[in-house]
C-alpha positions as CSV (number, residue, x, y, z in Angstrom):
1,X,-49.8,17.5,-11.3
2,X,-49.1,21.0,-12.7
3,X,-49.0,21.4,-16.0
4,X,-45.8,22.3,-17.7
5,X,-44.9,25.7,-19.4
6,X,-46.3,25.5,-23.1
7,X,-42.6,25.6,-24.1
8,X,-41.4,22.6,-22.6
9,X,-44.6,20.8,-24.4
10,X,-43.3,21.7,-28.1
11,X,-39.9,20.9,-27.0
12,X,-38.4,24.5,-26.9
13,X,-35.0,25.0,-25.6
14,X,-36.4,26.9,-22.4
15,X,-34.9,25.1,-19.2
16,X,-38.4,24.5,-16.5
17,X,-37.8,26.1,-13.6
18,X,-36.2,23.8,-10.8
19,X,-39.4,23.0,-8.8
20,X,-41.5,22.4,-11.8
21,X,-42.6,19.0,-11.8
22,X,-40.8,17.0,-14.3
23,X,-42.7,15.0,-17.6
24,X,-41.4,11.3,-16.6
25,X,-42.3,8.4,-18.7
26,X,-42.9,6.2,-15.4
27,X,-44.9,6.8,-12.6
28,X,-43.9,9.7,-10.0
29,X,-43.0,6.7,-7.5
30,X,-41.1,4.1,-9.9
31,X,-39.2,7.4,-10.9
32,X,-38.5,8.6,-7.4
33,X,-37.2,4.9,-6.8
34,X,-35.2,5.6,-9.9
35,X,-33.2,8.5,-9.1
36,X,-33.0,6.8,-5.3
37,X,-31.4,3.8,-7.3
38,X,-28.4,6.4,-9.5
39,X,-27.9,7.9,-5.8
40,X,-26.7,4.5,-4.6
41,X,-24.9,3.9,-7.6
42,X,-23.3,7.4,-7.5
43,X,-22.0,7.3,-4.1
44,X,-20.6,3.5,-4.3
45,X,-18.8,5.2,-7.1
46,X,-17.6,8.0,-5.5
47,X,-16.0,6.0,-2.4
48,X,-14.4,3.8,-4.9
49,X,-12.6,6.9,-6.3
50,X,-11.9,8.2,-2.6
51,X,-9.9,4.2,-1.9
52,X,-8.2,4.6,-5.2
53,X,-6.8,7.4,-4.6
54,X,-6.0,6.5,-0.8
55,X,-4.5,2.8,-2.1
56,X,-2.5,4.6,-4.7
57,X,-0.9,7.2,-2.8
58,X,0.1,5.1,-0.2
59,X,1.5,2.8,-3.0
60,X,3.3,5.6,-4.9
61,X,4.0,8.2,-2.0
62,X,4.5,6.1,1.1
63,X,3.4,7.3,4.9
64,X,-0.7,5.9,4.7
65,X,-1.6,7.7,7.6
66,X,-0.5,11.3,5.9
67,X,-1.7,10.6,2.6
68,X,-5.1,9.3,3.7
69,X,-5.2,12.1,5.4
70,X,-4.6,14.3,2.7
71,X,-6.8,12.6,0.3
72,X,-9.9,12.7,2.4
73,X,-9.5,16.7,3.9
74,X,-8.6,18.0,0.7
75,X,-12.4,15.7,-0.9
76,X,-14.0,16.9,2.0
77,X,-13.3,20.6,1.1
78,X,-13.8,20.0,-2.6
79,X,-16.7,18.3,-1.9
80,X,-18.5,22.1,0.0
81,X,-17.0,23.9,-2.5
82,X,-18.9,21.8,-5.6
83,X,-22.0,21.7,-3.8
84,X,-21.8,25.3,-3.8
85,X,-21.1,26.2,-7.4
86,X,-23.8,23.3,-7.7
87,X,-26.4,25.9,-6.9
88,X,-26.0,28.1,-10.1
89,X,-27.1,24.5,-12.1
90,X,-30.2,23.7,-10.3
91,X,-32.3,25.7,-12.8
92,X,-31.1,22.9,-15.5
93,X,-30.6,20.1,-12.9
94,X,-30.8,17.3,-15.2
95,X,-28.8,18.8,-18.1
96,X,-26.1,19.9,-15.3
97,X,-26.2,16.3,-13.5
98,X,-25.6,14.8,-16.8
99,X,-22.8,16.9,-17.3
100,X,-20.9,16.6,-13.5
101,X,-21.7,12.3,-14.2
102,X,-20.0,12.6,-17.4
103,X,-16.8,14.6,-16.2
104,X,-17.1,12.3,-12.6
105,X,-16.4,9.3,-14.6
106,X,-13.9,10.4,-16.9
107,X,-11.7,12.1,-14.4
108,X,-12.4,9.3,-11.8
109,X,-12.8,6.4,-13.9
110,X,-8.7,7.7,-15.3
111,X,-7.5,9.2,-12.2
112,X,-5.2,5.9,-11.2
113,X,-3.8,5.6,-14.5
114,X,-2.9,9.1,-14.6
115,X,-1.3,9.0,-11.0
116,X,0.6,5.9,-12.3
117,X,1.8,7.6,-15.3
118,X,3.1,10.9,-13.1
119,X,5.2,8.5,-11.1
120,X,6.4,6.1,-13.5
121,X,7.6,8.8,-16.1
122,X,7.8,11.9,-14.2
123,X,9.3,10.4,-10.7
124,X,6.8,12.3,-8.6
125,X,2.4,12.2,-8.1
126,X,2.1,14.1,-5.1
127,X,0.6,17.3,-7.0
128,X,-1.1,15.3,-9.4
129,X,-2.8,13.4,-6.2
130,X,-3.8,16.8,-5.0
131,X,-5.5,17.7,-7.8
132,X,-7.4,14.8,-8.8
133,X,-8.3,14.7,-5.2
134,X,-9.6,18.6,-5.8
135,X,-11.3,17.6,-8.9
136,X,-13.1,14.6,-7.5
137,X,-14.0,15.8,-4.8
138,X,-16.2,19.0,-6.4
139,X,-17.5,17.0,-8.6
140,X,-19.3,14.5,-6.2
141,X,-20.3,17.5,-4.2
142,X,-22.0,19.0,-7.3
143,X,-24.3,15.4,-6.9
144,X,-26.0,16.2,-4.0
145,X,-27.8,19.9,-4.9
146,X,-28.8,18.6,-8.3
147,X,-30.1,15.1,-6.9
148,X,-31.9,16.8,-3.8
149,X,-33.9,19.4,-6.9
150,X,-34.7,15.9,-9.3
151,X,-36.1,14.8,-7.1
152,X,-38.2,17.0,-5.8
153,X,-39.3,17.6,-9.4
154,X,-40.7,14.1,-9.5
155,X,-42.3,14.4,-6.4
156,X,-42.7,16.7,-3.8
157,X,-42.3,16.3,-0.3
158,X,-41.5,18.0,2.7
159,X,-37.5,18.7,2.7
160,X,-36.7,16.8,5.7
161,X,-38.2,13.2,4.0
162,X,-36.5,14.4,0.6
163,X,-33.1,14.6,2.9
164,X,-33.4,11.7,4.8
165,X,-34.4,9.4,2.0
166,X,-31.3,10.7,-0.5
167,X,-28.3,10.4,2.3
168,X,-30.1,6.9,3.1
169,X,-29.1,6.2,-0.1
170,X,-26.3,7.8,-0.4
171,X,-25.0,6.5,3.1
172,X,-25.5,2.8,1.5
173,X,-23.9,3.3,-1.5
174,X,-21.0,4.4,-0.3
175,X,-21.6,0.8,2.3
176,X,-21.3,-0.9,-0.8
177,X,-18.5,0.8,-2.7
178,X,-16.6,0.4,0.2
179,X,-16.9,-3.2,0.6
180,X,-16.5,-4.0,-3.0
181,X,-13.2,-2.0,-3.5
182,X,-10.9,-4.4,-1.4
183,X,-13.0,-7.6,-1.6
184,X,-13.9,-7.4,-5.1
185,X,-12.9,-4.6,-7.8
186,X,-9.1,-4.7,-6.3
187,X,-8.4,-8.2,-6.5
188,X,-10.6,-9.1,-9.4
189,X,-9.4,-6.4,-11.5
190,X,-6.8,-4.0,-10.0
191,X,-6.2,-0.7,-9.5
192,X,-6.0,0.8,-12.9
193,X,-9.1,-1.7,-14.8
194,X,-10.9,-1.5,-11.2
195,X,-11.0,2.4,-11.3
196,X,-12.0,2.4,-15.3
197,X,-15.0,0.4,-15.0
198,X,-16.0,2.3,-11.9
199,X,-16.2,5.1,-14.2
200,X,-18.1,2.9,-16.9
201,X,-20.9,2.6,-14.5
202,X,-20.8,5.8,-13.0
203,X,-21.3,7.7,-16.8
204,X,-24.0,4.8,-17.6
205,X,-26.1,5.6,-14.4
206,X,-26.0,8.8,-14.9
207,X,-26.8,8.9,-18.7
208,X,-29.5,6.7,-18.2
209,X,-31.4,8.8,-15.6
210,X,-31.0,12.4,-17.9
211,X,-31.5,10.8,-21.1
212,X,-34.5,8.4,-19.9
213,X,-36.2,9.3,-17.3
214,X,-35.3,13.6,-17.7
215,X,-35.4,13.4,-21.2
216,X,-38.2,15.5,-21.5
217,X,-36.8,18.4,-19.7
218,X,-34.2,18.3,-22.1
219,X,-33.9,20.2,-25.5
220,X,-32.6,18.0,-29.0
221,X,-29.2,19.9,-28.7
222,X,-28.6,19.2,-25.0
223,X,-29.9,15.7,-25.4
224,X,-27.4,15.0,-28.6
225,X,-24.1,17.1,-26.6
226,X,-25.1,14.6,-23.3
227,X,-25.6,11.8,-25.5
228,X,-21.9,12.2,-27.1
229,X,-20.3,13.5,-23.8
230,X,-21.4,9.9,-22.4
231,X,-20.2,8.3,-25.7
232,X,-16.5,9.5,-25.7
233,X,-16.1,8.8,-22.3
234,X,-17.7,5.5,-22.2
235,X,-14.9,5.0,-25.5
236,X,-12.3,6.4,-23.9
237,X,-12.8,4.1,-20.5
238,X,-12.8,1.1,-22.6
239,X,-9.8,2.1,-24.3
240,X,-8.4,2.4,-21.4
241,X,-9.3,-1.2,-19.7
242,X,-7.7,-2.5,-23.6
243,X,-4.8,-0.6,-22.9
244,X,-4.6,-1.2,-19.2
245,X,-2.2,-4.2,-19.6
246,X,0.4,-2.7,-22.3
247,X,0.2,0.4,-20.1
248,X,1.3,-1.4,-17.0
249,X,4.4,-3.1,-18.8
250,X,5.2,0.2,-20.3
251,X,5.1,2.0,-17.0
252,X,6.7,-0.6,-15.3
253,X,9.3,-0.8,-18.2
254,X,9.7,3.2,-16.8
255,X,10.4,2.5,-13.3
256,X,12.3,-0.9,-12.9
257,X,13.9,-0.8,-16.6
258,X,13.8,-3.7,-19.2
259,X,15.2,-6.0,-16.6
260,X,12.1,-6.5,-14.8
261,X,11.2,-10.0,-15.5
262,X,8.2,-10.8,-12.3
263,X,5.8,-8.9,-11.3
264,X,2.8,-10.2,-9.4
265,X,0.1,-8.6,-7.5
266,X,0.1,-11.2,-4.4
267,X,-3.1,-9.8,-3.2
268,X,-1.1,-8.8,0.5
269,X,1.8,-6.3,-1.8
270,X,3.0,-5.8,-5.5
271,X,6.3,-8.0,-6.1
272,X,8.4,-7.4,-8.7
273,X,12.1,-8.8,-9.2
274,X,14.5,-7.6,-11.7
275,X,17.6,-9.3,-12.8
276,X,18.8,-12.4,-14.2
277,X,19.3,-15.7,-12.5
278,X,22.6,-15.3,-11.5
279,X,22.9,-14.9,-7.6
280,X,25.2,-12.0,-5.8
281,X,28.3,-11.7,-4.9
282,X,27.8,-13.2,-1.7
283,X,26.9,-16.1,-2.7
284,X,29.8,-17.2,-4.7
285,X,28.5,-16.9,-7.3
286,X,29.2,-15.0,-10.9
287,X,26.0,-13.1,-12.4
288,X,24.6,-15.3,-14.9
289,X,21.2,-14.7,-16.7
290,X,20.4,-10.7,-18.3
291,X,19.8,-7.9,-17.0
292,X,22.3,-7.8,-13.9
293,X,22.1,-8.8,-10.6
294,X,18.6,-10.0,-9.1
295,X,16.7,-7.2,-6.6
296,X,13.5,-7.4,-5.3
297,X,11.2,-4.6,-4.6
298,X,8.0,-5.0,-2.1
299,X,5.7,-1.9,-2.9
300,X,7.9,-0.3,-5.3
301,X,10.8,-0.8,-1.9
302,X,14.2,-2.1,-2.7
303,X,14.0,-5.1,-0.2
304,X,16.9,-7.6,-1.8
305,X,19.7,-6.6,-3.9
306,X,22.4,-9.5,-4.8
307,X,25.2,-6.9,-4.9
308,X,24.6,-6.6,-1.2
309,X,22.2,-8.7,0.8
310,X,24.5,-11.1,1.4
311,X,26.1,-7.9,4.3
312,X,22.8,-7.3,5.5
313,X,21.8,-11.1,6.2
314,X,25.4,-11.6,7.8
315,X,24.9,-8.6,10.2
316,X,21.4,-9.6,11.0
317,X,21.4,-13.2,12.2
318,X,24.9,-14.2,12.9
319,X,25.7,-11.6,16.1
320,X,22.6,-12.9,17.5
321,X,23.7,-16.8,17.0
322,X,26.9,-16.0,19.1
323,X,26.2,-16.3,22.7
324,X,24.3,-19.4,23.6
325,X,22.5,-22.2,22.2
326,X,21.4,-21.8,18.7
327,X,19.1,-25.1,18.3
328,X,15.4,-23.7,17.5
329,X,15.0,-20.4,16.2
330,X,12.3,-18.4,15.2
331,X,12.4,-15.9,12.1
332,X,9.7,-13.1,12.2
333,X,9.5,-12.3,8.3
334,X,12.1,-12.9,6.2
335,X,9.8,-14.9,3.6
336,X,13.0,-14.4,0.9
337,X,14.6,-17.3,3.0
338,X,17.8,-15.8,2.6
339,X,18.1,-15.3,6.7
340,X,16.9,-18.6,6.9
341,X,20.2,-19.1,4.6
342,X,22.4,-17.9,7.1
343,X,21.0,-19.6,9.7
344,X,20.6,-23.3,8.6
345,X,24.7,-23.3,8.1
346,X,25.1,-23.6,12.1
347,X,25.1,-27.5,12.3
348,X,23.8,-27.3,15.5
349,X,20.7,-25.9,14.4
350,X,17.5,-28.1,14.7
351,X,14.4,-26.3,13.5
352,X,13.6,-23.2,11.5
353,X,10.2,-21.4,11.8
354,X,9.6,-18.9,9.4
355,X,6.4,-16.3,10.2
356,X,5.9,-14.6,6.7
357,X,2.4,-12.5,6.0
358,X,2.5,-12.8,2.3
359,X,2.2,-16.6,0.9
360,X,3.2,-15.0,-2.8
361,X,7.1,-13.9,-1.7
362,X,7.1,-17.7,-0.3
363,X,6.3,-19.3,-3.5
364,X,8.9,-17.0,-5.3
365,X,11.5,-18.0,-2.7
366,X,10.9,-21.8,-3.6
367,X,10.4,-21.7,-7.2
368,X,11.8,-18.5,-9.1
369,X,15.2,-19.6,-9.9
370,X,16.9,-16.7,-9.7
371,X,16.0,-16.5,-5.9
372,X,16.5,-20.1,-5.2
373,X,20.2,-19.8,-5.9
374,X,20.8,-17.1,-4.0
375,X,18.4,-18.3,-0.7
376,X,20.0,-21.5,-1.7
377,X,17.0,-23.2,-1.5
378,X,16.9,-22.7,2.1
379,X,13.3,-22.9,2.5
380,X,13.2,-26.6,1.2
381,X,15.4,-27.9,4.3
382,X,13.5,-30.4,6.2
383,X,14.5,-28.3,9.4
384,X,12.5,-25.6,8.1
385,X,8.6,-24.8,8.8
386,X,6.9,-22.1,7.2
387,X,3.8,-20.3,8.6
388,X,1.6,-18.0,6.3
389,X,0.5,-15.7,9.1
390,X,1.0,-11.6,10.6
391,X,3.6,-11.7,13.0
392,X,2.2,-10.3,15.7
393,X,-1.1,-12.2,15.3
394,X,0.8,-15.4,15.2
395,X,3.1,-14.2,18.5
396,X,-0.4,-13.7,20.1
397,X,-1.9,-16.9,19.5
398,X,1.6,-18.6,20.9
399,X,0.9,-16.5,23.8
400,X,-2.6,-17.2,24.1
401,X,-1.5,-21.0,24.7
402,X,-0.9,-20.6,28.2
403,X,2.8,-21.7,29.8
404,X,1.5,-25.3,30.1
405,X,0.4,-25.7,26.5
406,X,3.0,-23.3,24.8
407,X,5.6,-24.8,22.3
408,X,9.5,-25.0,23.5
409,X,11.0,-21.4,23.8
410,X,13.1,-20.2,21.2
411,X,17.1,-19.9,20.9
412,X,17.0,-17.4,18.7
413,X,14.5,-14.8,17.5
414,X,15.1,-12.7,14.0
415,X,13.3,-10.4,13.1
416,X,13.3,-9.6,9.8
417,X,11.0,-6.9,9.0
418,X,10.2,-4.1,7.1
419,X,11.1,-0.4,8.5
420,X,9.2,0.6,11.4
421,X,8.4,4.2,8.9
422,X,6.0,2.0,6.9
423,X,2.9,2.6,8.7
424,X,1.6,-0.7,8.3
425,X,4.5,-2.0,10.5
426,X,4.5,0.3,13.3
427,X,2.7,-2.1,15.0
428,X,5.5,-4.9,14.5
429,X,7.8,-2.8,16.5
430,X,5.4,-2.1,19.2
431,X,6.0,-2.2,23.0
432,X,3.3,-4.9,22.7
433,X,4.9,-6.9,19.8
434,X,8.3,-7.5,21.7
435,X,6.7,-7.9,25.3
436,X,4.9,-11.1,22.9
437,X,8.6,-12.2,21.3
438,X,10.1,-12.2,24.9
439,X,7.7,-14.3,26.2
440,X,8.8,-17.1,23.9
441,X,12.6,-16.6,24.0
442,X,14.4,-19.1,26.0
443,X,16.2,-17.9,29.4
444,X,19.4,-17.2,27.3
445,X,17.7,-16.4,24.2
446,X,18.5,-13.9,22.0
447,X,16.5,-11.4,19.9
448,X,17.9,-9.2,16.9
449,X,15.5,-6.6,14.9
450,X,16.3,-4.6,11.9
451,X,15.8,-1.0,13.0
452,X,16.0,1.2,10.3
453,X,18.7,3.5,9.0
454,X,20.6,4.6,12.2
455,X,22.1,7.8,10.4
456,X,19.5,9.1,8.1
457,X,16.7,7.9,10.8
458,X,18.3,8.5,13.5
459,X,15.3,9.3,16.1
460,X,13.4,6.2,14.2
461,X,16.2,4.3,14.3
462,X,17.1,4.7,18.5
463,X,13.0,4.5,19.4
464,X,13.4,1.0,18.3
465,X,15.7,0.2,20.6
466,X,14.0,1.9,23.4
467,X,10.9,0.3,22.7
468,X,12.5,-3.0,23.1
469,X,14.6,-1.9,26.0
470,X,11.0,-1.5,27.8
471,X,10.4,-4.5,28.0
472,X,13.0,-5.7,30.3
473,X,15.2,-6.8,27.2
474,X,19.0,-5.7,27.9
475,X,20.0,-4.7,24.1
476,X,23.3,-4.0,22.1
477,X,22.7,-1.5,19.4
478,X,24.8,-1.8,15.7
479,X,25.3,-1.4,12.2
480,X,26.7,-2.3,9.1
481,X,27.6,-0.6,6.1
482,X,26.6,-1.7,2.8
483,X,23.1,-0.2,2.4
484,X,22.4,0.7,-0.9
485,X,21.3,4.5,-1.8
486,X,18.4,2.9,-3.9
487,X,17.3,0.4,-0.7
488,X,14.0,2.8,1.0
489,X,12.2,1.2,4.0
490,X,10.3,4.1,5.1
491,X,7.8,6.2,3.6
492,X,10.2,8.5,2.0
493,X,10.6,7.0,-1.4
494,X,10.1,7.9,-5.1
495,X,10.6,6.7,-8.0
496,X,13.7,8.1,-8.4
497,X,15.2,5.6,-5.4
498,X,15.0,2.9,-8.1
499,X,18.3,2.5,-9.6
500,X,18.8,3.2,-13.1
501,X,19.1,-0.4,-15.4
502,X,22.7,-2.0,-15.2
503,X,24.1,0.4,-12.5
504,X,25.8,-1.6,-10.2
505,X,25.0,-1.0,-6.5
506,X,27.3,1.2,-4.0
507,X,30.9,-0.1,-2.7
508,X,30.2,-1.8,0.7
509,X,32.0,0.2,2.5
510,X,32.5,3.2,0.8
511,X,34.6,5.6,3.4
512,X,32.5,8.7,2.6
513,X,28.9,8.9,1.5
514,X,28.7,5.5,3.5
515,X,24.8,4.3,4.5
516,X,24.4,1.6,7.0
517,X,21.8,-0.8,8.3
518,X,20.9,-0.5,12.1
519,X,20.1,-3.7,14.3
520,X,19.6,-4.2,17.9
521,X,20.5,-6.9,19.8
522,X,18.8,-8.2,22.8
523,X,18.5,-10.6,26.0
524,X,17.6,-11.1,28.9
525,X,20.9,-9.8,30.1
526,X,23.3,-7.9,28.2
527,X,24.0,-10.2,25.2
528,X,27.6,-11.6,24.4
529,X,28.4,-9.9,21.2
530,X,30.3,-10.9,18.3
531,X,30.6,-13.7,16.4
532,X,29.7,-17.4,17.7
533,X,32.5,-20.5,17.8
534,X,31.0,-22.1,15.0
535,X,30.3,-19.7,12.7
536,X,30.7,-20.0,9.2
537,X,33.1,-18.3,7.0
538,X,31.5,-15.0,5.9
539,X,32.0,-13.1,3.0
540,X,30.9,-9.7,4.1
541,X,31.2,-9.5,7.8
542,X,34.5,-9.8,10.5
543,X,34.6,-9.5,14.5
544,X,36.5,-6.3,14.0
545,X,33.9,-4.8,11.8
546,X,31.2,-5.8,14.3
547,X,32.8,-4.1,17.3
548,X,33.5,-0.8,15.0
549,X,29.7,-1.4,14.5
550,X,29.1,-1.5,17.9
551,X,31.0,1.3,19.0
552,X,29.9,3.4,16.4
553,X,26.3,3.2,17.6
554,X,27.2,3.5,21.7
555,X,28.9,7.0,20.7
556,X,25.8,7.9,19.1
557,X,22.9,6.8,21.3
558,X,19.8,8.9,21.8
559,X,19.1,8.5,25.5
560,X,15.2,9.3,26.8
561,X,12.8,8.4,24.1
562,X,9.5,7.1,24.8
563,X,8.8,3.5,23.6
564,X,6.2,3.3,20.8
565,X,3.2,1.7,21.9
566,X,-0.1,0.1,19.6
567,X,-1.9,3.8,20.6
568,X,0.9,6.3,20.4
569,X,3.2,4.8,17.2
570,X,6.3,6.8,17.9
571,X,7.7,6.5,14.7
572,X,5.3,8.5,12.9
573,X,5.8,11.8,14.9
C-alpha cells in the first residue's frame, strides 16, 4: 500500500487526494465489504423515501398514476443533477458523504410529516411534494460518485468490477426497501414513524462508515461538525417518532375538526368518521350525540354524510328493484351496509351478498354505533352474507365456476363503488368487470352502477355508461340531486373539500348551484324504470323526480365514446 502524505499521518487538516488509499482500521477486504454493506443500506433507504412520497401523494393529492409519475421523473432528474455537483466533493469523499447522509436522513427521514403538515394546515402539498421530491432526489444521487471514489480508496480495482459490484448492491437494496415498505415499515409503523426511522438508519449507516471506518481521513474539526450533524438529526428523528402520535391528532384535529372521533388505518385505506351517534335525516331520526351529523371519509373522500345519504342510497338501489324479481341480489361494495339498508325492506327479498375489499369498514358498519343506526344494523340480517374480497376478483372466481357449478344468477346487481377517477378503481368499471357482472345477472336481471358526477364529470361520467353499454347491456342513464359540495370521488380533492366543523351539508335540491349523483341502469333489454309495486315509503326520492332524472340525462348524453378497457382506462385521459 502507498503510503499516505506526511500530513494526513500527524492528523493535519489537509484533505488526501481522492485516489489515495485510505488508513482503515480493518483489513482492505472487511472494509470494502463494509462500504458494500452502507450501499445496501443507503439504497433500501432511498426507495423507502421514493414510496413515501408516492403513498403520500396519492393519499393527499389523488390521481396515483400522475403523481407517481411526478414523483419518480422529477428523482430521476434530481438524482443526474446531484451526482453531478457530487463531483466537486470527491476530493473529501468521506467528509462530503457524511454530510449528503446526514441531510438524506433529515430531509427524508421528515419529508411525510412535512407533506402532512402542508395539507392539513395549509390545504395544499403539491409544491411541497415537488420539492422534497427535488431535494431527495439530489441527495441520493450525490451517493453514488462519493461511494464509487471510497471505495476505490480502500481498494483498487479496475472501474468496471468497482461498477458492477456497487449497483449489485445498490440494485439489492433498493430489492429490500421496496419489499419492506408495504409488507413491513407501512403497516407496522405507518407513514409518518415508518419514514422517521428510515432516516434513523440511514444517518447511523452513514455516520458509522465516515466516523469509523474514514475516520482517519478526517481532521478533529470535521470529525466533531459530522459527529454533531449526525447527533441533532438522530435527536430531531426521535423527537419526531415521540411526537408522531400528538402530531397526527393535531393534524387530523386540522382537517376533519374536533368532531372526528375514529380514525383507523385498516391496512386496505385510512377511515375516519366524524359526528355523533345520532343518524341523518333519512333515517328518522333527530341528531343525537356531539359534533353533528355522522360522515365518513375513505382516503381523506367524503363517502357518507347523514344529511344526505339517505338520497343517494334511495336513487341507487330502488330504480333498479322496480322491474322484475328482486329475490337474490348481489351488492358490489357498499361495505357501509347502508344499500344493503335499502334493499332488505323489499319483503320479497331472500338473500343479500355483500362483496366489500376492506374487512375494517365492515367491522365499523356492525359495531360503531353511530353507523349502526343509520345502516340500521343491516348487515346483522340473517339474509345477509358478507364476503371480504376485490370485486372483480371475486366476479372472476364466480365466473371461473363454469355454468354447471356456478351459484343461482342474481336479481339484482348494485354496484356500489367508488368513482371510476380514483385510479385504483378504473379497473371496477372496466369493459371486463361488467362483461363478469352480466354473466351472473339473471335473464331479467338488473344492474345499477354509481357513475360519477354527470355534470362536473361529464365525459367520466357518460364513458361509464358506454363501457357498460358494450357489453350487450341495454342501459337507462340518471341522476339525483343531493350531492354534497364537500363529497369528492375522483382525484380532484383537497383539503379544502372537507367541510368546515358544524356546517350543515347543502339543501337537497337546491335550484341553482345544484350537484347531482349519476347512475346507470341496465338489462338485458331496456330496463322498466321507476319505482317497483312494493316499494317502501322513501324519504328522499318520488317517481316524478326519477323521470326528471331520467330525462335530464337523455337530453344530455354524450354519444360515441370508447368503452374503457383493463389496457386503455378511459377515465384517466
Amino acid at each position: 500500500m502507498i503510503d499516505p502524505p506526511e500530513s494526513a499521518r500527524v492528523g493535519a487538516p489537509g484533505p488526501p487526494d481522492d485516489m489515495t488509499p485510505a488508513r482503515l482500521p480493518v483489513p482492505a477486504g472487511l472494509g470494502r465489504l463494509l462500504v458494500l454493506a452502507v450501499v445496501f443500506v443507503c439504497a433500501a433507504c432511498g426507495l423507502v423515501y421514493e414510496l413515501e412520497l408516492v403513498a403520500l401523494a396519492t393519499y393527499l393529492v389523488g390521481d396515483s398514476v400522475t403523481q407517481a409519475s411526478v414523483v419518480l421523473s422529477v428523482m430521476v432528474f434530481a438524482m443526474g443533477v446531484g451526482a453531478l455537483l457530487a463531483k466537486r466533493l470527491r476530493c473529501r469523499a468521506a467528509v462530503g458523504f457524511g454530510a449528503v447522509e446526514a441531510g438524506l436522513a433529515l430531509v427524508g427521514g421528515t419529508s411525510a410529516m412535512a407533506l402532512y403538515a402542508c395539507f392539513a394546515w395549509f390545504g395544499q402539498s403539491r409544491s411541497a411534494l415537488v420539492g422534497f421530491s427535488l431535494a431527495i432526489g439530489i441527495l441520493i444521487g450525490a451517493e453514488v460518485p462519493l461511494l464509487m471514489t471510497l471505495i476505490q480508496r480502500v481498494r483498487r480495482q479496475d472501474a468496471g468490477g468497482a461498477v458492477a459490484d456497487l449497483f449489485a448492491a445498490d440494485y439489492v437494496g433498493a430489492l429490500v426497501g421496496g419489499l419492506a415498505f408495504p409488507f413491513l415499515l407501512l403497516p407496522g409503523f405507518g407513514q409518518l414513524t415508518g419514514a422517521l426511522l428510515t432516516g434513523a438508519v440511514n444517518a447511523v449507516a452513514g455516520a458509522v462508515l465516515v466516523l469509523w471506518l474514514f475516520r482517519r481521513d478526517l481532521s478533529a474539526r470535521a470529525r466533531w461538525a459530522l459527529f454533531g450533524a449526525n447527533a441533532l438529526v438522530l435527536a430531531l428523528l426521535a423527537a419526531g417518532v415521540v411526537l408522531a402520535t400528538p402530531f397526527e391528532r393535531a393534524a387530523r384535529l386540522a382537517v376533519y375538526g374536533s368532531s372526528a372521533r375514529v380514525a383507523v388505518q385498516t391496512g386496505v385505506q385510512e377511515v375516519v368518521m366524524t359526528g355523533g351517534t345520532g343518524a341523518g335525516a333519512g333515517a328518522g331520526h333527530g341528531r343525537k350525540g356531539s359534533g353533528g351529523p355522522l360522515a365518513l371519509y375513505l382516503d381523506g373522500r367524503l363517502r357518507v354524510s347523514a344529511e344526505n345519504e339517505f338520497r343517494y342510497h334511495e336513487a341507487l338501489v330502488h330504480p333498479a328493484m322496480a322491474g322484475g324479481p328482486h329475490g337474490r341480489v348481489l351488492v358490489l361494495g357498499g361495505g357501509d351496509g347502508l344499500a344493503v339498508r335499502e334493499i332488505l325492506r323489499y319483503h320479497a327479498v331472500r338473500s343479500v351478498t355483500v362483496v366489500e375489499l376492506d374487512p375494517g369498514v365492515l367491522r365499523l358498519a356492525r359495531t360503531d354505533p353511530g353507523l349502526t343506526r343509520l345502516n340500521r344494523h343491516s348487515l346483522a340480517d340473517p339474509r345477509v352474507r358478507t364476503v371480504t374480497a376485490d370485486a372483480f376478483d371475486w366476479l372472476r372466481q364466480q365466473g371461473a365456476r363454469g355454468p354447471g357449478r356456478r351459484a343461482a344468477p342474481y336479481d339484482v346487481i348494485v354496484s356500489d363503488l367508488p368513482d371510476p377517477g380514483i385510479t385504483a378503481c378504473t379497473k371496477l368499471y372496466s369493459q371486463e368487470f361488467y362483461g363478469l357482472a352480466a354473466q351472473l345477472l339473471a335473464r331479467d336481471g338488473r344492474l345499477v352502477v354509481h357513475a360519477g358526477p354527470p355534470i362536473e364529470r361529464a365525459r367520466l361520467y357518460w364513458t361509464v355508461e358506454s363501457t357498460v353499454r358494450s357489453v350487450g347491456l341495454a342501459t337507462v342513464p340518471y341522476r339525483q340531486s343531493g350531492r354534497p359540495a364537500a363529497f369528492s370521488g375522483g382525484p380532484d380533492r383537497s383539503a379544502g373539500a372537507v367541510p368546515p366543523e358544524g356546517a350543515a351539508a347543502p339543501a337537497a335540491a337546491a335550484p341553482s348551484g345544484t350537484r347531482y349523483w349519476g347512475f346507470v341502469l341496465a338489462a338485458r333489454h331496456r330496463p322498466a324504470f321507476g319505482l317497483a309495486p312494493d316499494a317502501p315509503p322513501l324519504a328522499g326520492l318520488s317517481a316524478e323526480e326519477l323521470r326528471a332524472g331520467r330525462r335530464a340525462e337523455t337530453r344530455e348524453r354524450r354519444a360515441g365514446l370508447p368503452a374503457s378497457t383493463l389496457m386503455h382506462p378511459r377515465y384517466l385521459d
